[in-house]
C-alpha angles and dihedrals in degrees: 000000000000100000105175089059087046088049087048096046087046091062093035087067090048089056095039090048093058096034079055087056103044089050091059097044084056080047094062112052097037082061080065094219102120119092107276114184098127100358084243088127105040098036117030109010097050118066132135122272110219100182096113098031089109080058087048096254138108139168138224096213119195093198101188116099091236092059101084088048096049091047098049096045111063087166096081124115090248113187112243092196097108097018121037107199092039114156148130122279077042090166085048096100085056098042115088113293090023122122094248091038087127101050100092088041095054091037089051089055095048102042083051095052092055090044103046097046089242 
């Protein structure tokens, strides 16, 4: 068994698997779809938390107390000056059934490939 390449592919999914969710997180706000009244939300209050990528897991985390009241109701009044498409469900074009559902599947490929050497 060649060790040393399963150590490097290893790693190479660690680092594909945060490059995929920082693209989405870029994805996401230049679809413009998040809240925007002071840019607080999208800009400096959501980033990826990376604490558990080397368990294959990370986290777009929206960090403002507002954030969990403006995703789950859609039904708000959401100002469209800044983005256009703001409302509330923002990440459900890239959840299952969505119309981007394949985006952090096919990012994840790509960014391994290059990674990995592959």
């Amino acid at each position: 068994m060649n060790f040393p390449r399963i150590k490097q592919l290893t790693q190479a999914a660690v680092t594909a698997l945060e490059m995929t969710a920082e693209a989405l997180h870029t994805e996401v706000v230049q679809a413009q779809v998040m809240p925007f009244e002071t840019g607080n939300l999208q800009n400096e209050s959501t980033f990826v938390d990376y604490s558990e990528s080397k368990q294959g897991k990370v986290t777009l985390v929206s960090s403002t107390p507002y954030a969990r009241r403006l995703y789950y109701h859609p039904e708000y009044n959401f100002q469209t000056d800044e983005n256009p498409f703001a409302g509330g469900e923002w990440y459900e074009p890239w959840l299952p059934g969505g119309v981007s559902q394949d985006f952090a599947r096919n990012a994840f490929k790509r960014f391994y490939k290059k990674a990995g050497g592959v």
